[in-house]
N, C-alpha and C positions, 0 to 999 in steps of 0.2 A: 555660286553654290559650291561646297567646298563636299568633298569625294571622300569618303571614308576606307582603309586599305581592304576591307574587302570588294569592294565596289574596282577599287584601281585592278585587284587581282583576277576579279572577274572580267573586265575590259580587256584586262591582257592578256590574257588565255584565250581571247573572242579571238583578238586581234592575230596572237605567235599563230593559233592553230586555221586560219584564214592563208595567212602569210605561206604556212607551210604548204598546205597544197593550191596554192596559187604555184611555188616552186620546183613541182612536180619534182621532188630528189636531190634537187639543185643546195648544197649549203648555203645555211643562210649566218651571218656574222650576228654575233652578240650585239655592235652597236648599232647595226641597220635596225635588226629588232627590238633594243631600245628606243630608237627615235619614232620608228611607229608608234608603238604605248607611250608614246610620250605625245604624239599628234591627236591619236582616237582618246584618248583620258577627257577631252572636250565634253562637258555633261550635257552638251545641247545635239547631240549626236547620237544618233540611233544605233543600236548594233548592225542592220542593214550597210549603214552609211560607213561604216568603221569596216567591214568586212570588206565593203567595195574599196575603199579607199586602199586598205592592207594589200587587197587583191591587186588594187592597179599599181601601186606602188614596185611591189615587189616583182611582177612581168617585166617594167622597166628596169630592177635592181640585177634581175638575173639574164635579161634579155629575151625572155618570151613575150612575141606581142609586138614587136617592129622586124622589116626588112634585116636580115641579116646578108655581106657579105662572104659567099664562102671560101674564098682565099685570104681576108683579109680578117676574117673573124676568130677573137679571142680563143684560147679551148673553152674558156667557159662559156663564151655564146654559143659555141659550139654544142658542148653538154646541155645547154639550157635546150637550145632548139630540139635537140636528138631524143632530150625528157620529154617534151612536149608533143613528139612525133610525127615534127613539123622537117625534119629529116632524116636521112638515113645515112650514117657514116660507113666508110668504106667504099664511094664509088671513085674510082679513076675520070680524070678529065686530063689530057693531055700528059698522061704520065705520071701527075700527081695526084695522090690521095686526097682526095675531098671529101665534100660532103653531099651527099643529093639531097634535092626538096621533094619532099611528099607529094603526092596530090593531094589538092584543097579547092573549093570555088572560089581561091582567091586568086586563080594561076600562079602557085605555091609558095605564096608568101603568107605567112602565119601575121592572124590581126588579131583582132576584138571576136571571141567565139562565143557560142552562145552557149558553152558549160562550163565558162566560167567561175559560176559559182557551184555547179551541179556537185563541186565535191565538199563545197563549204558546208556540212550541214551540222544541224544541233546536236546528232549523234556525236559526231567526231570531236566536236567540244567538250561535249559531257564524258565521253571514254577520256579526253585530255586530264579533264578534272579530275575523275574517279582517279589515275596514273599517278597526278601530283599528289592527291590526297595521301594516298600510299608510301610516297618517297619512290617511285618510278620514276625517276625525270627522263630515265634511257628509253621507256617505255612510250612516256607522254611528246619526245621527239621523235617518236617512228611512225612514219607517214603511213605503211603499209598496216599499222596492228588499229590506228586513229579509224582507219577506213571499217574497221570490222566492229565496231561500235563500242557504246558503253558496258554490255553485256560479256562480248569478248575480253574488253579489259578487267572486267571484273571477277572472270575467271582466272586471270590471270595473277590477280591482285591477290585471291584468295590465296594460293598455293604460298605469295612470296616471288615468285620467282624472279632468279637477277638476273642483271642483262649479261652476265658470262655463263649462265645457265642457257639463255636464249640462243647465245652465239653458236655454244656448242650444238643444239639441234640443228640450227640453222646449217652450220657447218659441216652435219652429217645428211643432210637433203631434205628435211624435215619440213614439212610447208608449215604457214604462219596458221591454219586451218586446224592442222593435226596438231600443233602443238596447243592451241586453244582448248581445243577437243582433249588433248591429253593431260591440261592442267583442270579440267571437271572432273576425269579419270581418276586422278590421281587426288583431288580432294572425296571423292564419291568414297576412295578405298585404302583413305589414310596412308598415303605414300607422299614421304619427301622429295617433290618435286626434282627438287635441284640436287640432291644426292642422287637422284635416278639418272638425271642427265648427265652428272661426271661421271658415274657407273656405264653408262652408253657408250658414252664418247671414248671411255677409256679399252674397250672392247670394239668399237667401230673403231679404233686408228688401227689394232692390234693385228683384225681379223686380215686373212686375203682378198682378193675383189668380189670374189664370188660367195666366201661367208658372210662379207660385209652385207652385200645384198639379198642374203636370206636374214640374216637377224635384222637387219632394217624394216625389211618386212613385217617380219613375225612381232618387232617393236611396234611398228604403223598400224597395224589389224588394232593390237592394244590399247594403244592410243587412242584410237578412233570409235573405241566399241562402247554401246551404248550399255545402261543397270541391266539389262532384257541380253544383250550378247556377248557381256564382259568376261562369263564364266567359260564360254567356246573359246574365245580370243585368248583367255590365258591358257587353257589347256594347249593349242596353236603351239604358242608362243615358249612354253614349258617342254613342248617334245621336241622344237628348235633347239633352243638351249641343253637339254639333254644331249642330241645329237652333236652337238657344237664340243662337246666339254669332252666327246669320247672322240672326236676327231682332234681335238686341240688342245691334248692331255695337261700339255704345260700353260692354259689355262684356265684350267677348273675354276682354280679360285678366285680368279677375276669374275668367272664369268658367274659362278655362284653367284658371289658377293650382289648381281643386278638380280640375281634370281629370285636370291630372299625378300630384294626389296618390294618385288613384284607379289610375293607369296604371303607375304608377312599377315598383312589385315585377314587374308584368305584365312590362314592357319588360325588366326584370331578364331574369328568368325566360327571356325568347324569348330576349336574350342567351346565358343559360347555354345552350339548346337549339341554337342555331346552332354558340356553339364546341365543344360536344358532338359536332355533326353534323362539322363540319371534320374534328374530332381523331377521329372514327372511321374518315372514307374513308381518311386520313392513316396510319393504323395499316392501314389495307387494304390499299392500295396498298404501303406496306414490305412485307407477305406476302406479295402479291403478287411483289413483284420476289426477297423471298428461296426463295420458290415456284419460279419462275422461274429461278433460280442454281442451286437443284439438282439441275431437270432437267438441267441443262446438263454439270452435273458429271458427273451418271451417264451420261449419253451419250459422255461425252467417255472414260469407264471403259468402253466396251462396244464402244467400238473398238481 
């Protein structure tokens, strides 16, 4: 039976996003994960059977999943095992830096465990999809964002956001949570995700340690603040920045430049509220006056 490329596309996204977190971090090489999709593409094979297969495959490709030597083991078996937390690097034996084994009920050698697949789920397939659909490919190979669902990615999806956009939070301490959280934020209030983040970043490298860690803050509240407490979090975050701009004259305008971005939809919004307000007395006031004309009329009928 012959496989049509949607079918091949969707086995192989079964298959890469199984792969990946079977390798808990571990890179995985473009033609290891070719030849997978190339094994599971079998139409007589269930997606269970291709996940297990991806799964076991790749424990042996990176070394999670047999006895490791630790004097005589690769750095990558090394990395592999330390991913899977089957060791802990950094202990001394005999003067040399090694590696120590965990404890396990296997008297610490790492085998066959039983969550295995606990992290292969349909979630993290479908976040893979939504990623690809978008043109995320940076997105759809990051083990940590796959974990936090379809839902996470598609906040994410929404904004845009690129992966030198991601780096930069990341780079500024940003957990993968808040910046979720802050690309609903930033769709909720019409803000360009990714000009917000160069606008940060470019103020986080600027700031000293201790301003850094108050605007990071005052960003994080932001981020994280839901329709109900986004209007507290920016006022926060607006007397931050005040503050910040009379302490660190010579950058105002930088540091503006993020402020607007955060104020922008705000300022809209009061806009719309004021012409709202106009256009309501506006419409009062003509009731008023044709209120007004027909008492007069009837009056003028009752004499």
């Amino acid at each position: 039976m012959r496989m049509n490329d949607s079918e091949k596309a969707r086995i192989e996204n079964v298959v890469r996003t199984a792969a990946m977190m079977a390798a808990k971090g571990v890179p995985l090489d473009e033609a290891f994960l070719g030849k997978l999709a190339t094994e599971a593409s079998d139409p007589r094979l269930s997606d269970a059977q291709r996940m297990a297969m991806a799964t076991a495959e790749t424990e042996q490709h990176v070394g999670i999943g047999r006895p490791v030597n630790l004097l005589s083991a690769t750095p990558r078996e090394l990395a592999a095992q330390a991913a899977a937390g089957n060791i802990q690097i950094g202990r001394f034996v005999n003067g040399q830096l090694v590696a120590g084994v965990a404890d396990s009920d296997q008297g610490g050698r790492s085998g066959s465990s039983g969550n295995r697949f606990g992290e292969i789920s349909k979630a993290a397939i479908e976040a893979r999809d939504i990623a690809l659909s978008h043109g995320m490919a940076w997105a759809a190979d990051n083990r940590e964002l796959l974990k936090m669902g379809p839902a996470a990615m598609q906040a994410l999806a929404d904004v845009h956001l690129r992966q030198d956009s991601y780096q930069r939070f990341k780079d500024a301490g940003l957990s993968n949570k808040t910046i979720v959280s802050g690309a609903r934020w930033a769709k909720r209030n019409d803000v360009d995700y990714n000009e917000f983040s160069q606008s940060f970043s470019q103020n986080q490298n600027a700031l000293g340690p201790t301003d850094r860690r108050v605007h990071k803050l005052a960003v994080d509240g932001l981020l994280n603040s839901s329709s109900t407490s986004q209007e507290a979090a920016a006022g926060s975050y607006n007397r931050v920045m005040d503050q910040l701009k009379t302490k660190r004259p010579e950058m105002k305008d930088s540091l503006q430049r993020e402020q607007d971005l955060v104020n922008k939809q705000h300022k809209k919004e009061h806009t719309v509220v004021k012409k709202a307000d106009a256009s309501n007395v506006k419409a009062n006031n003509k009731e008023a006056e044709q209120t007004k004309a027909k008492s007069k009329a009837l009056a003028a009928l009752d004499m």
